[in-house]
PDB file of N, CA, C, O and CB in Angstrom:
ATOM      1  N   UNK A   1     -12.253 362.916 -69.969  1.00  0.00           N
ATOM      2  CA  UNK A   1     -11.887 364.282 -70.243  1.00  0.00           C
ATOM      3  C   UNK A   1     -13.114 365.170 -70.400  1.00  0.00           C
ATOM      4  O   UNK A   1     -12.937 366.386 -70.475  1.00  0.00           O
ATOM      5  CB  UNK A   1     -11.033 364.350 -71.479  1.00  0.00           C
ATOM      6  N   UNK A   2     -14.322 364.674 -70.455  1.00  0.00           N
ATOM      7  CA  UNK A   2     -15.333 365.320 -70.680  1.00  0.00           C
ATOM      8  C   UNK A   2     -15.725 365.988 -69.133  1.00  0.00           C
ATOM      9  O   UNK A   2     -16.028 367.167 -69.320  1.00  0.00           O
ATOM     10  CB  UNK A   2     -16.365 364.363 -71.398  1.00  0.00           C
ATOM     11  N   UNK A   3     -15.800 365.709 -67.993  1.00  0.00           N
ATOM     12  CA  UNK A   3     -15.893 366.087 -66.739  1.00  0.00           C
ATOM     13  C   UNK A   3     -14.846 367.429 -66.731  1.00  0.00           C
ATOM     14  O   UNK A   3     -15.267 368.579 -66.606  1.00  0.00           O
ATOM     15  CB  UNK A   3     -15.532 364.811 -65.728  1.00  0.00           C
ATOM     16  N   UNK A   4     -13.372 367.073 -66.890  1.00  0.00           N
ATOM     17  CA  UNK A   4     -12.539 368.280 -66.618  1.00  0.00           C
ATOM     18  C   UNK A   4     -12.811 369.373 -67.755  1.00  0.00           C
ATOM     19  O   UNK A   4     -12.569 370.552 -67.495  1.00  0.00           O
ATOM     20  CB  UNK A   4     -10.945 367.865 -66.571  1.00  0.00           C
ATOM     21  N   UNK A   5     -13.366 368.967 -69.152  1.00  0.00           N
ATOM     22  CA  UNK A   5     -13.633 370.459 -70.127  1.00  0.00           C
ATOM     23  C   UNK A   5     -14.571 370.961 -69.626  1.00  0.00           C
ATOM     24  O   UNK A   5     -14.774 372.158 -69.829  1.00  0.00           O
ATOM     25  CB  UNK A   5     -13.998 370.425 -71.689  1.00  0.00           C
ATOM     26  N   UNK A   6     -15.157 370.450 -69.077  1.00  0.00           N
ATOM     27  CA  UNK A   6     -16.804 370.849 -68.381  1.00  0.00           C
ATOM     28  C   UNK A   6     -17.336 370.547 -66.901  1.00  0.00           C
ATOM     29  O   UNK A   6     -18.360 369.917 -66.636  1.00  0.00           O
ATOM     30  CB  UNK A   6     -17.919 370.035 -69.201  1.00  0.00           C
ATOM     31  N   UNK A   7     -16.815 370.880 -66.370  1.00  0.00           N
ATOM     32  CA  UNK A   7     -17.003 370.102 -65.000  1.00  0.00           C
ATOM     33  C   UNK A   7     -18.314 371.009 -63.736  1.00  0.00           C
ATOM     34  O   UNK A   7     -19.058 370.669 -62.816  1.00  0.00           O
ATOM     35  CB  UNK A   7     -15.104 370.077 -64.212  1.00  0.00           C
ATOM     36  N   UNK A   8     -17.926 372.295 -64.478  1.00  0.00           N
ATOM     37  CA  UNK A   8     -18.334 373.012 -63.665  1.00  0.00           C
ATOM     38  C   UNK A   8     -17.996 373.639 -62.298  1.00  0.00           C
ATOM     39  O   UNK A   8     -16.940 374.254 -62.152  1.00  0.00           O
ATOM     40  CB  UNK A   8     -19.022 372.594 -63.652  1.00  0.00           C
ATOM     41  N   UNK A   9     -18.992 373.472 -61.173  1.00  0.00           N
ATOM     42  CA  UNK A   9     -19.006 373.324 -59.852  1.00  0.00           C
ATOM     43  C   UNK A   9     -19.070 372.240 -59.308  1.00  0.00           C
ATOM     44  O   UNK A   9     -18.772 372.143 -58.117  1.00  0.00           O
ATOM     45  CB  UNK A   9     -19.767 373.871 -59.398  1.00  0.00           C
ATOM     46  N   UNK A  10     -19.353 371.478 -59.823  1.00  0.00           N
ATOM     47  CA  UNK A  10     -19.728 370.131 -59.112  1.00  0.00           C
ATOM     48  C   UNK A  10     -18.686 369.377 -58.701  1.00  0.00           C
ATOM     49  O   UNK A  10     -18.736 368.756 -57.640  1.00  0.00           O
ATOM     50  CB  UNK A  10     -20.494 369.253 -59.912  1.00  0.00           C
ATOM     51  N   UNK A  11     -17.322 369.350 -59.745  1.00  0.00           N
ATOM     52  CA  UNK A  11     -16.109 368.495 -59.228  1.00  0.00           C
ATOM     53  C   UNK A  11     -14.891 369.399 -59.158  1.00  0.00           C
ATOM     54  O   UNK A  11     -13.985 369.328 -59.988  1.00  0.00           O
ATOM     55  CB  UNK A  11     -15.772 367.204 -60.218  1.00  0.00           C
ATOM     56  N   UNK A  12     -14.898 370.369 -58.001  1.00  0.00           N
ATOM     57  CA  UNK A  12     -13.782 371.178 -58.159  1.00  0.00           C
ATOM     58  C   UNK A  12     -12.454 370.532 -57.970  1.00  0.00           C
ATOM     59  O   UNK A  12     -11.506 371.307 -58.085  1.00  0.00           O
ATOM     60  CB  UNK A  12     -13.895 372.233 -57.305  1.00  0.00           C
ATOM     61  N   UNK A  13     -12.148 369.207 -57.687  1.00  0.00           N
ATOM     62  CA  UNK A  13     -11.238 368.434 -57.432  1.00  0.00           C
ATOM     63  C   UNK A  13     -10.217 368.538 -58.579  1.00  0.00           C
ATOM     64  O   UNK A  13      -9.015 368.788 -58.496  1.00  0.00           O
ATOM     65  CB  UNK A  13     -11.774 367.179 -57.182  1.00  0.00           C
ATOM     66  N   UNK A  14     -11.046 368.265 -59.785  1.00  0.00           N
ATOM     67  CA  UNK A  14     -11.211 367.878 -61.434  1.00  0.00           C
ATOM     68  C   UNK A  14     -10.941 368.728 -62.640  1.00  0.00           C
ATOM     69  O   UNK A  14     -10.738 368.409 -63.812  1.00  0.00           O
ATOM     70  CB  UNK A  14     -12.539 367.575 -61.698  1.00  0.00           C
ATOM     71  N   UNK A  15     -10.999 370.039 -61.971  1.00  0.00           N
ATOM     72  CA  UNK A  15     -11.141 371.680 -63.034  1.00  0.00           C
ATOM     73  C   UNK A  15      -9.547 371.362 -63.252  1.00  0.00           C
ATOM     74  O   UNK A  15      -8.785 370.678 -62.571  1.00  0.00           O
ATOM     75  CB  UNK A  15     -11.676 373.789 -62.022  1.00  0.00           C
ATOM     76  N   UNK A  16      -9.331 372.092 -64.423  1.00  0.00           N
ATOM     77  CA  UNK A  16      -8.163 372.717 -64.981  1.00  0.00           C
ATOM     78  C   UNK A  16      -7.726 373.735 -63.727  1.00  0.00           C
ATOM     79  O   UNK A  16      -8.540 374.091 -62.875  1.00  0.00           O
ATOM     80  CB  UNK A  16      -8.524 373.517 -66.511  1.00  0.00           C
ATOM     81  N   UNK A  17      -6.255 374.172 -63.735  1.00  0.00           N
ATOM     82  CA  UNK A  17      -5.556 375.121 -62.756  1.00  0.00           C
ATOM     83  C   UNK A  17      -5.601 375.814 -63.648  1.00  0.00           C
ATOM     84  O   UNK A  17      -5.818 375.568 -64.835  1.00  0.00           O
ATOM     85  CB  UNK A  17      -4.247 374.947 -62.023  1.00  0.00           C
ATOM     86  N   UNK A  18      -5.327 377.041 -62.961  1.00  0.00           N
ATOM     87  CA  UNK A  18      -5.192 378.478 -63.797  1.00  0.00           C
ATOM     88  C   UNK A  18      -3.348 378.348 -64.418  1.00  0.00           C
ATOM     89  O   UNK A  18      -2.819 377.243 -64.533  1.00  0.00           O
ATOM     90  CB  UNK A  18      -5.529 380.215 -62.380  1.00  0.00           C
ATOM     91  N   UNK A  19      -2.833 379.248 -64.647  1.00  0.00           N
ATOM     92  CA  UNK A  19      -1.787 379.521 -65.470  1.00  0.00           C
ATOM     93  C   UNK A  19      -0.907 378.268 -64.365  1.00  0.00           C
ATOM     94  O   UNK A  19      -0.360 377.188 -64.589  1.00  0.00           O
ATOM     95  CB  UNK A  19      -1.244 381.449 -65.633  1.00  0.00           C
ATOM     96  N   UNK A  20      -1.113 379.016 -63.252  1.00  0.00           N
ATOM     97  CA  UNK A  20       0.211 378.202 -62.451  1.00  0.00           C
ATOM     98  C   UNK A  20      -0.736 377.679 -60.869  1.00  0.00           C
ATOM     99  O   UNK A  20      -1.490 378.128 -60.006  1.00  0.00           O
ATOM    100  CB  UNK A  20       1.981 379.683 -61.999  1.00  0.00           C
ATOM    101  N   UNK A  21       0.211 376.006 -61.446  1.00  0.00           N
ATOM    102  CA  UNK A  21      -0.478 375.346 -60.202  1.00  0.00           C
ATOM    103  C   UNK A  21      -0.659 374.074 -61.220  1.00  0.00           C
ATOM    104  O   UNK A  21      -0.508 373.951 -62.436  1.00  0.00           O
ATOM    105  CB  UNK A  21      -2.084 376.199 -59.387  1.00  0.00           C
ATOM    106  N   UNK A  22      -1.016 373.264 -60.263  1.00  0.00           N
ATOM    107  CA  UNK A  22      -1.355 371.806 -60.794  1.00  0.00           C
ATOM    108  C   UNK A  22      -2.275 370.796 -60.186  1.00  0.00           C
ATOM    109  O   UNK A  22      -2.078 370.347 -59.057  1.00  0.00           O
ATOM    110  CB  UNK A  22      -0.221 371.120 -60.843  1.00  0.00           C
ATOM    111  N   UNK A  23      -3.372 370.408 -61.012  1.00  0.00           N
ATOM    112  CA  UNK A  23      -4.530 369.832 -60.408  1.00  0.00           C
ATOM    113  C   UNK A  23      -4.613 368.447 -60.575  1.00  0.00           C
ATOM    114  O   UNK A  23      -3.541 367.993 -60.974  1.00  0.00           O
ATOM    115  CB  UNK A  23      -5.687 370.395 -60.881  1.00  0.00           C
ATOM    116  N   UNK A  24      -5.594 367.502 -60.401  1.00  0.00           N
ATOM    117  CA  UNK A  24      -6.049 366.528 -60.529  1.00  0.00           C
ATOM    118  C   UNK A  24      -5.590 365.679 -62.300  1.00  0.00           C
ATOM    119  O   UNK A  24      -4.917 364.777 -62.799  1.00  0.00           O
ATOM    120  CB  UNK A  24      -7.498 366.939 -60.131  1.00  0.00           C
ATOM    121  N   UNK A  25      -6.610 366.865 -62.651  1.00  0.00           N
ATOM    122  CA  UNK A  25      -6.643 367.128 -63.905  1.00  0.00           C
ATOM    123  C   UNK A  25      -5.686 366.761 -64.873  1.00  0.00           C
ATOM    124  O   UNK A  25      -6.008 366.210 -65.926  1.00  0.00           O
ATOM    125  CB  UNK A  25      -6.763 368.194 -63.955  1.00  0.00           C
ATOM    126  N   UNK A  26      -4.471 367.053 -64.553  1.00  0.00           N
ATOM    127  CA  UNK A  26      -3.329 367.546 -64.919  1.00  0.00           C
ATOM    128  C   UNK A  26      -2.326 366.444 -65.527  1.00  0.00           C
ATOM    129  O   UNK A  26      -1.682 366.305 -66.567  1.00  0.00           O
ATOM    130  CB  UNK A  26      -2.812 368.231 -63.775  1.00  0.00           C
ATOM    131  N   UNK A  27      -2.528 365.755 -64.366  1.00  0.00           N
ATOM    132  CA  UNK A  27      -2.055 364.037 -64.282  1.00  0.00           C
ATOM    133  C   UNK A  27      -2.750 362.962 -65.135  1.00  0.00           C
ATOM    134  O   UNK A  27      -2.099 361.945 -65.374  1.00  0.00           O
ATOM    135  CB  UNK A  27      -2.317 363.443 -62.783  1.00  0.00           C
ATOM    136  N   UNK A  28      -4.220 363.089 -65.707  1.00  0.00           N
ATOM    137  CA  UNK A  28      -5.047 361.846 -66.261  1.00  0.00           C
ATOM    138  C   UNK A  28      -3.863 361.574 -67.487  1.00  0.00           C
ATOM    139  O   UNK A  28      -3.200 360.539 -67.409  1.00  0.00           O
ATOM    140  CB  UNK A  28      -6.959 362.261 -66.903  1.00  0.00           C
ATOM    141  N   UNK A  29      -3.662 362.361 -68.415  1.00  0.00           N
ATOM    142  CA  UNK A  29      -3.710 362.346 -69.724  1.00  0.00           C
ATOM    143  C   UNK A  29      -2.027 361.290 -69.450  1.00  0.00           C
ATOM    144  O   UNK A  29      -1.949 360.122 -69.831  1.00  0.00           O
ATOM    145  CB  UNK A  29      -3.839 364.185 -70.660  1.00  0.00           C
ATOM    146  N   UNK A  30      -0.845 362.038 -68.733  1.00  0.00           N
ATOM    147  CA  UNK A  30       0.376 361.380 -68.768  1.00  0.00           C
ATOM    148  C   UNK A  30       0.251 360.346 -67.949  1.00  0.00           C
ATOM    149  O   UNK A  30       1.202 359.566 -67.891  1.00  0.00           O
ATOM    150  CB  UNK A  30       1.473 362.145 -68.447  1.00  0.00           C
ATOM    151  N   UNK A  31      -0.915 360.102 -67.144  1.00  0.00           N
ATOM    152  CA  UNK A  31      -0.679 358.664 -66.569  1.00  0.00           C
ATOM    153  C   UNK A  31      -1.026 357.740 -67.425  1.00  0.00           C
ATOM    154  O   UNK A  31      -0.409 356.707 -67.686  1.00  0.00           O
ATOM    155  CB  UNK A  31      -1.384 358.346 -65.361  1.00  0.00           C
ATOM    156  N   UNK A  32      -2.692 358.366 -68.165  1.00  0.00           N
ATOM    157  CA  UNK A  32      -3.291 357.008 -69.096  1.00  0.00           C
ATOM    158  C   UNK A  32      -1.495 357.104 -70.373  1.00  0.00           C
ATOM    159  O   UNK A  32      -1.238 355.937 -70.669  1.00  0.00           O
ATOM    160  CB  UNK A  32      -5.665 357.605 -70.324  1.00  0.00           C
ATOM    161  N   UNK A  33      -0.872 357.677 -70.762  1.00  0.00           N
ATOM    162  CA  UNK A  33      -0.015 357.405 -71.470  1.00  0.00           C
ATOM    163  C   UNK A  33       1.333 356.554 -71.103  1.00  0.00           C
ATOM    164  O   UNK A  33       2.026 356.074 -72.000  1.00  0.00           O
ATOM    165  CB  UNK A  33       0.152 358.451 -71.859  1.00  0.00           C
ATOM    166  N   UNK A  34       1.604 356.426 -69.939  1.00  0.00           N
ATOM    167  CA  UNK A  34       2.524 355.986 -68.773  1.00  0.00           C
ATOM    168  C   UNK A  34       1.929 354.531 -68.889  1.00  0.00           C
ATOM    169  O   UNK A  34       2.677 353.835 -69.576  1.00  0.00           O
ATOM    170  CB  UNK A  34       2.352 356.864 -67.115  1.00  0.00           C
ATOM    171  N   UNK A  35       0.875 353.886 -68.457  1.00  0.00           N
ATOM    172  CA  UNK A  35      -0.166 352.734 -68.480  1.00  0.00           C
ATOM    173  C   UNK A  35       0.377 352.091 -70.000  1.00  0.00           C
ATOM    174  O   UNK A  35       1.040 351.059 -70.101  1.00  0.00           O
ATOM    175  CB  UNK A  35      -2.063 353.357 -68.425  1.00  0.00           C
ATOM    176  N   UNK A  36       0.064 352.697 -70.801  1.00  0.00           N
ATOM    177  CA  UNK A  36      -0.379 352.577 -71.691  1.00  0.00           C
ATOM    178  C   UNK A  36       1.249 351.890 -72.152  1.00  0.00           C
ATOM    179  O   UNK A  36       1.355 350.665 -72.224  1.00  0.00           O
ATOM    180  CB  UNK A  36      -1.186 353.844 -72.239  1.00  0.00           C
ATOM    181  N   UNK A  37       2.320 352.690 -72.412  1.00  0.00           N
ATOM    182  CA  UNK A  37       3.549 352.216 -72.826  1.00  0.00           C
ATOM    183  C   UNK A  37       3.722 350.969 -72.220  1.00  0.00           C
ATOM    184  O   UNK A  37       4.017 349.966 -72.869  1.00  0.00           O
ATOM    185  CB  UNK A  37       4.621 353.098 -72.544  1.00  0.00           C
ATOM    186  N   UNK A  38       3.496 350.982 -70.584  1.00  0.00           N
ATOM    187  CA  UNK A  38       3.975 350.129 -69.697  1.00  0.00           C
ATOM    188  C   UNK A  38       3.461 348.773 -70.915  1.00  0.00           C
ATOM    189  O   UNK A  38       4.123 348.213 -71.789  1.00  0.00           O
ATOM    190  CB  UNK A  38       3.220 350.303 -67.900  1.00  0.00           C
ATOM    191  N   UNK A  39       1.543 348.538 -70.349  1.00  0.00           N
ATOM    192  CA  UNK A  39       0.993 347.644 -71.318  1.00  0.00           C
ATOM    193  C   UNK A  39       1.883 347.039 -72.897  1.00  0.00           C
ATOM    194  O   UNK A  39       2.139 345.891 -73.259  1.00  0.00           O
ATOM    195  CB  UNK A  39      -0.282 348.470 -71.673  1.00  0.00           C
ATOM    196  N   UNK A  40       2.155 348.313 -73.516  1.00  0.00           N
ATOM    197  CA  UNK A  40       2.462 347.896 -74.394  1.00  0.00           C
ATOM    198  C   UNK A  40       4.240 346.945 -74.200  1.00  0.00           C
ATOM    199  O   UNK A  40       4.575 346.009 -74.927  1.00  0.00           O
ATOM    200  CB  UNK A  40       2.209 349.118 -75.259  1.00  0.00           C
ATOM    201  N   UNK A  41       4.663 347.230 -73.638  1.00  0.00           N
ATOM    202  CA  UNK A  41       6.109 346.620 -73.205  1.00  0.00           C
ATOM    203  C   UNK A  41       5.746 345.288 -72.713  1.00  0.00           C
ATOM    204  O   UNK A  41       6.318 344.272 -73.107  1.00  0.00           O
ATOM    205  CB  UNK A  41       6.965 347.498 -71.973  1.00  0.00           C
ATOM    206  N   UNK A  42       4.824 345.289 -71.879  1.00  0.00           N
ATOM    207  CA  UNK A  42       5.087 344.004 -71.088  1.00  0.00           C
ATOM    208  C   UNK A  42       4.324 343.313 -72.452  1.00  0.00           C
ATOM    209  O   UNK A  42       4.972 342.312 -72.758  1.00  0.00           O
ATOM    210  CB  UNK A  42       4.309 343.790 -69.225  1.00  0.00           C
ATOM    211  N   UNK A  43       3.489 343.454 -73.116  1.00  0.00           N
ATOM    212  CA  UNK A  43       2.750 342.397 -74.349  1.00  0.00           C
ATOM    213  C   UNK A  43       3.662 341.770 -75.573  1.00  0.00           C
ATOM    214  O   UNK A  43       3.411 340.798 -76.285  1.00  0.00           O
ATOM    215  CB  UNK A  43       1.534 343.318 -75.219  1.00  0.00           C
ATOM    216  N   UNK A  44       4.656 342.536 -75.579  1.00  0.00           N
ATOM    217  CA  UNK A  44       5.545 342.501 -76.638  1.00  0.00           C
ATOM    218  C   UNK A  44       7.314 341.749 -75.934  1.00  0.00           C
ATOM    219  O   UNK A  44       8.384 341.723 -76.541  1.00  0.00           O
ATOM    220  CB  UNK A  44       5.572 344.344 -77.266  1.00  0.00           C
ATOM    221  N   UNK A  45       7.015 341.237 -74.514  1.00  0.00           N
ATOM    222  CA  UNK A  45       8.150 341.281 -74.130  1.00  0.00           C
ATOM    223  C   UNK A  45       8.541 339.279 -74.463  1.00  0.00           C
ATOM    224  O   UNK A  45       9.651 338.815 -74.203  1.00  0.00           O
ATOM    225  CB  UNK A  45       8.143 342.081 -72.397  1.00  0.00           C
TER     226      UNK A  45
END
């Protein structure tokens, strides 16, 4: 998350979208949380 608060110019792939629209960006946080449940399900199953 440190690249997308700050990314600059360098990774325009990576920037935050403005009000409307949806980037790269956008997706890290609910996938690493998506992963993350999954992990936890299958350890406990």
């Amino acid at each position: 998350m440190v690249l997308v608060d700050d990314a600059g110019k360098a990774f325009p792939t990576i920037n935050h979208s403005p009000w409307v629209g949806v980037t790269l960006a956008d997706f890290v946080m609910p996938f690493f949380l998506f992963v993350v449940g999954l992990s936890v399900s299958l350890v406990f199953k």
